[in-house]
C-alpha positions as CSV (number, residue, x, y, z in Angstrom):
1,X,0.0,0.0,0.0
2,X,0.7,3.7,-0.6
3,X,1.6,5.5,2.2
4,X,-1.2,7.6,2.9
5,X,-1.2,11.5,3.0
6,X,-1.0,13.6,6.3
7,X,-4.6,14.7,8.0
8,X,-5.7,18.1,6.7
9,X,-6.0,20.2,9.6
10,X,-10.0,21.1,10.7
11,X,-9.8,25.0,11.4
12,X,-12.5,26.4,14.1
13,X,-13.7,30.1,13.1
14,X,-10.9,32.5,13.9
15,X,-8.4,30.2,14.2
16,X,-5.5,30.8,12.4
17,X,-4.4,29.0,9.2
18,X,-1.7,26.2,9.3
19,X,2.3,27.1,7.6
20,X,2.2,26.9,4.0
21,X,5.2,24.5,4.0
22,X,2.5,22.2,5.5
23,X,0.1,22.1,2.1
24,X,0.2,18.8,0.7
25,X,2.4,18.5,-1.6
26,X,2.8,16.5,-5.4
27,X,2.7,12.9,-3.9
28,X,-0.8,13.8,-2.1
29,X,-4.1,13.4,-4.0
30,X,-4.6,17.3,-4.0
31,X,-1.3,19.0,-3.9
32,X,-1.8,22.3,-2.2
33,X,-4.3,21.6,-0.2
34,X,-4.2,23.3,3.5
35,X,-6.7,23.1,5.5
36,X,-10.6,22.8,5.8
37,X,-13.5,24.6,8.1
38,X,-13.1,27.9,9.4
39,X,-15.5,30.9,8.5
40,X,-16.2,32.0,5.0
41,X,-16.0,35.8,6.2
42,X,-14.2,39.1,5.7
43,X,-12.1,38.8,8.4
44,X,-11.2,35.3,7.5
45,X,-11.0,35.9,3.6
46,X,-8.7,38.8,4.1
47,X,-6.5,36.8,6.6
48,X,-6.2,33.9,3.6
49,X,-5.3,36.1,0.7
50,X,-3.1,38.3,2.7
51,X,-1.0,35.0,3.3
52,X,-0.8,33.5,-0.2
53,X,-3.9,31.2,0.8
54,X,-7.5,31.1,-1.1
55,X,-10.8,28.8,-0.9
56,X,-11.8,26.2,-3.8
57,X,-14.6,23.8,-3.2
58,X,-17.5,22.7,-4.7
59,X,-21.4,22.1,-3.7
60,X,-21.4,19.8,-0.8
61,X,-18.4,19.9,0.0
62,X,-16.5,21.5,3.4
63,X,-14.8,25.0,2.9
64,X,-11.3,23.9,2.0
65,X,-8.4,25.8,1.5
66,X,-5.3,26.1,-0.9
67,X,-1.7,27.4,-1.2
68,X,-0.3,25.3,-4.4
69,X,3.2,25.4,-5.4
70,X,4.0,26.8,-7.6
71,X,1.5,29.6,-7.6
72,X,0.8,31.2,-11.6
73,X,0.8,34.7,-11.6
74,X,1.0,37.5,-14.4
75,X,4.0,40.6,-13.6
76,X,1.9,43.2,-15.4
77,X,4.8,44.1,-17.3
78,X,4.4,40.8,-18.8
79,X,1.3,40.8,-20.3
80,X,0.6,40.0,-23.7
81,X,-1.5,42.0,-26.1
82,X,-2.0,39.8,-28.9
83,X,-3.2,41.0,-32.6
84,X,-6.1,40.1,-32.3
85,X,-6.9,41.2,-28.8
86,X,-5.5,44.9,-29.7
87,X,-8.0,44.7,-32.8
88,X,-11.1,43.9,-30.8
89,X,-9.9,46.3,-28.2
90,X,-9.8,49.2,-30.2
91,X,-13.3,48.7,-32.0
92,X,-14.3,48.7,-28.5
93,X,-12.7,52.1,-27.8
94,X,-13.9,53.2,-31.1
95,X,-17.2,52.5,-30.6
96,X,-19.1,55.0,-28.2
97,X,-21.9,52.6,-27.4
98,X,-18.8,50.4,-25.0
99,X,-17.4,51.5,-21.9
100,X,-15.6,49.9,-19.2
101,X,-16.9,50.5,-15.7
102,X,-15.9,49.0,-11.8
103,X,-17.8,47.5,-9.5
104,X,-21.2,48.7,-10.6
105,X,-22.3,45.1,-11.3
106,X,-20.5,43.4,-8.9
107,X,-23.3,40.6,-7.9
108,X,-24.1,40.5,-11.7
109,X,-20.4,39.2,-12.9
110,X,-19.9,36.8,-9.8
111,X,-23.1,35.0,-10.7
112,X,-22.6,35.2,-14.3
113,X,-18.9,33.9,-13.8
114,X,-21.1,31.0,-11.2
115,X,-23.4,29.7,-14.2
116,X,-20.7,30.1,-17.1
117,X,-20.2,26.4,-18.8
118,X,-16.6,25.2,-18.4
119,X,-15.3,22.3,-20.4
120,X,-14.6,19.2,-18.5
121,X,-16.7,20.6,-15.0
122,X,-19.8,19.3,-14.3
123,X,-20.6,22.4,-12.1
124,X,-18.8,25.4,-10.8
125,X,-17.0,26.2,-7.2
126,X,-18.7,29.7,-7.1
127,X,-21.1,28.0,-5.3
128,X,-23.6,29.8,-3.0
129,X,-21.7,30.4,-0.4
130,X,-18.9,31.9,-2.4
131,X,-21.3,34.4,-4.2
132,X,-22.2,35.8,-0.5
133,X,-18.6,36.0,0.7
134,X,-17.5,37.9,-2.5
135,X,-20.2,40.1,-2.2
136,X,-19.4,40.7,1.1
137,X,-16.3,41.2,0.4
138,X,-16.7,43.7,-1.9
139,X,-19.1,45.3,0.1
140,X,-16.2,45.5,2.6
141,X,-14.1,47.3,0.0
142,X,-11.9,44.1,-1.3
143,X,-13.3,42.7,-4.1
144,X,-13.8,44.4,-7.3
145,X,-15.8,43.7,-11.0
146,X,-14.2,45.0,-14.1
147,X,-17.0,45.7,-16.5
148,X,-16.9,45.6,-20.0
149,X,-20.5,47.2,-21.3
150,X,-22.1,48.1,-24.5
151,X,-25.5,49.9,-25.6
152,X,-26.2,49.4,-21.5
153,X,-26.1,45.7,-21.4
154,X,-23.1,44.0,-19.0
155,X,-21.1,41.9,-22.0
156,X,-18.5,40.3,-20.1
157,X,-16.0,41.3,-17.1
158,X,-14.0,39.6,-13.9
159,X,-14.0,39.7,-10.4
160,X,-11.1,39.8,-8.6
161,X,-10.1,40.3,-4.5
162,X,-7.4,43.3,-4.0
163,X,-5.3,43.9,-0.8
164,X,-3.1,46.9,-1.3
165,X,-0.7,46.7,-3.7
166,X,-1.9,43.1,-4.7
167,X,-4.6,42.2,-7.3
168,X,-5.8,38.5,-7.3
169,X,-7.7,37.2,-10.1
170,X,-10.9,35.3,-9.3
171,X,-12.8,34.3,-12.5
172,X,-14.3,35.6,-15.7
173,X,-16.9,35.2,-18.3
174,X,-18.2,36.4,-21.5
175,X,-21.6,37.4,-23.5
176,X,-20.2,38.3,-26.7
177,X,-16.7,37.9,-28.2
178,X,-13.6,38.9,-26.2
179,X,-15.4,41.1,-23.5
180,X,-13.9,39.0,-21.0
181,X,-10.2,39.3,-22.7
182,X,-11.2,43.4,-22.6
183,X,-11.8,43.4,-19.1
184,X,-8.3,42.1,-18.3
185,X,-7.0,44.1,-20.7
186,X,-8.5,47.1,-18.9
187,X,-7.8,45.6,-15.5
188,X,-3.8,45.5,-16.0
189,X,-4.2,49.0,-17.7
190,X,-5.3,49.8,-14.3
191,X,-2.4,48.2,-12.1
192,X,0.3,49.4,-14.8
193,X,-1.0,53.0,-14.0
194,X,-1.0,52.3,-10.3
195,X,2.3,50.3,-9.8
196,X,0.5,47.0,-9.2
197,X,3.3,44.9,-10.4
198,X,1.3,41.0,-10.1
199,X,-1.9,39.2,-10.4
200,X,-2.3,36.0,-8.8
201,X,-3.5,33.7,-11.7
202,X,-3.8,30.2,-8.9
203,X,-3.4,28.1,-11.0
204,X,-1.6,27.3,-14.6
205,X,-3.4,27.4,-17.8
206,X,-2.7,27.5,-21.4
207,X,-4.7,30.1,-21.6
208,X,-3.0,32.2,-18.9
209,X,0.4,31.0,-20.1
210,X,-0.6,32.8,-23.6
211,X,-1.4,36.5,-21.9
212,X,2.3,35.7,-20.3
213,X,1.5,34.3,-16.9
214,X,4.2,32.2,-15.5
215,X,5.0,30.2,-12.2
216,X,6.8,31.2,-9.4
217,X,7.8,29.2,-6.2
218,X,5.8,29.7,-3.4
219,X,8.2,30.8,-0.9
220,X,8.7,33.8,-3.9
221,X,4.8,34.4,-3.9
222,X,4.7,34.9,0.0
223,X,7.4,37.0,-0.3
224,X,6.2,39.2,-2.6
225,X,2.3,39.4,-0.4
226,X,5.0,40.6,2.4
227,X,6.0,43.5,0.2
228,X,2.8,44.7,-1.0
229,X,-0.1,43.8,0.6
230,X,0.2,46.5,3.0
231,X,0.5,49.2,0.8
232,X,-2.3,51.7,0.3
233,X,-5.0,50.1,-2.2
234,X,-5.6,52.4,-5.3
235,X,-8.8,54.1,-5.8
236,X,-10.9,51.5,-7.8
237,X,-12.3,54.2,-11.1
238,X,-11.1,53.1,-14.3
239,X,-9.7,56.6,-16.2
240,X,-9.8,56.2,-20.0
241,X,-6.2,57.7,-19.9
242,X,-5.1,54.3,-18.7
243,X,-5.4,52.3,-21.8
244,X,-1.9,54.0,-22.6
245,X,-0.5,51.5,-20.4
246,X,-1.2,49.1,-22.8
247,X,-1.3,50.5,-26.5
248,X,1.3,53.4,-26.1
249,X,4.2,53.2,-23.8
250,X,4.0,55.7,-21.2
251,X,5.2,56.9,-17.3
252,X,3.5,55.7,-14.8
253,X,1.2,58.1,-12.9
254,X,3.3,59.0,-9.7
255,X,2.1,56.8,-6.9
């Protein structure tokens, strides 16, 4: 017989989360998993991301909670614009019926991003539970929609949690062609402009790997949290001015 992995540890509300070092690791059945229970709550949520540590789980399931290594993440200065991304992003700019706009949506994207198909998944982990922490969250001034909108109707956007100078990706989805891939684009215009140097991506893609995400050890993820996360958060209004982080080089805007 294998030898079987360590017991995840069962975390009472308030208590604290375990060492990262203690995730289970690429023998285990779920590498990076940490830890299960606690309280899905603002206090809690900010605790986890503030440490490098998020929660996955699915309907039925037990609140259970992650810290993979490596972690995938996307340096802004990194990211890809391809062709055909900075076509469909200027017709949007073009066109006067589009606009991007934050966080006046937010329940909207959350639970579109919740019932969005996904090849290969049966169902979704925004479950429930997850749409009322976010929402909470972002009533609590952490959590944030990037809208991309035309003629009045929400096409696409993202959600995402931000702890001062730290942005971490949450999910996405899409009405019409590319408005998710517009939101992003507009969402690292925004941390360019505001010396957000990372996103936390979780976990590795293709399709994140194409936008130029790239893994980094754990240990270098923490680090970084330890550097940033108590900085002052930006102000969360997207200026038009900011799409010159992407299409025309430019200084950044003092911080």
């Amino acid at each position: 017989m294998g030898k079987l992995p360590r017991p995840v540890p069962w975390l009472a509300a308030g208590e604290s989360f375990p060492p990262l070092e203690s995730a289970w690791g690429h023998q285990d059945p779920a590498p990076g998993l940490l830890a299960a229970g606690a309280a899905l709550d603002v206090p809690t949520l900010v605790q986890a991301y503030s440490q490098g540590i998020f929660p996955w789980f699915s309907l039925g399931q037990p609140v259970l909670w992650w810290s993979p290594d490596p972690r995938m993440v996307l340096q802004t200065q990194n990211f890809k614009l391809h062709r055909s991304l900075r076509k469909s992003l200027i017709h949007f700019l073009d066109d006067p019926r589009c606009e991007i706009r934050f966080d006046s949506a937010f329940e909207g994207v959350i639970k579109a991003c919740a019932s969005k198909p996904r090849a290969g998944q049966p169902g979704t982990w925004i479950v429930p539970d997850m749409v009322r922490a976010y929402s909470a969250l972002h009533r609590a001034g952490h959590a944030h929609s990037v809208e991309t909108w035309k003629e009045g109707e929400l096409t696409g956007g993202l959600y995402c949690v931000n702890l001062g100078r730290m942005v971490f990706g949450e999910s996405m989805f899409a009405h019409r062609t590319d408005a998710s891939k517009i939101a992003l684009a507009a969402l690292l215009a925004f941390c360019r402009a505001h010396h957000i140097p990372m996103i936390d991506c979780q976990q590795n893609t293709r399709h994140l790997a194409s936008l130029g995400a790239a893994e980094i050890s754990r240990t270098e993820f923490a680090s970084h949290l330890g550097q940033n996360v108590g900085k002052t958060a930006p102000a969360w209004r997207f200026d038009p001015v900011y799409w010159n982080q992407i299409l025309i080089p430019r200084t950044p805007i003092p911080p």
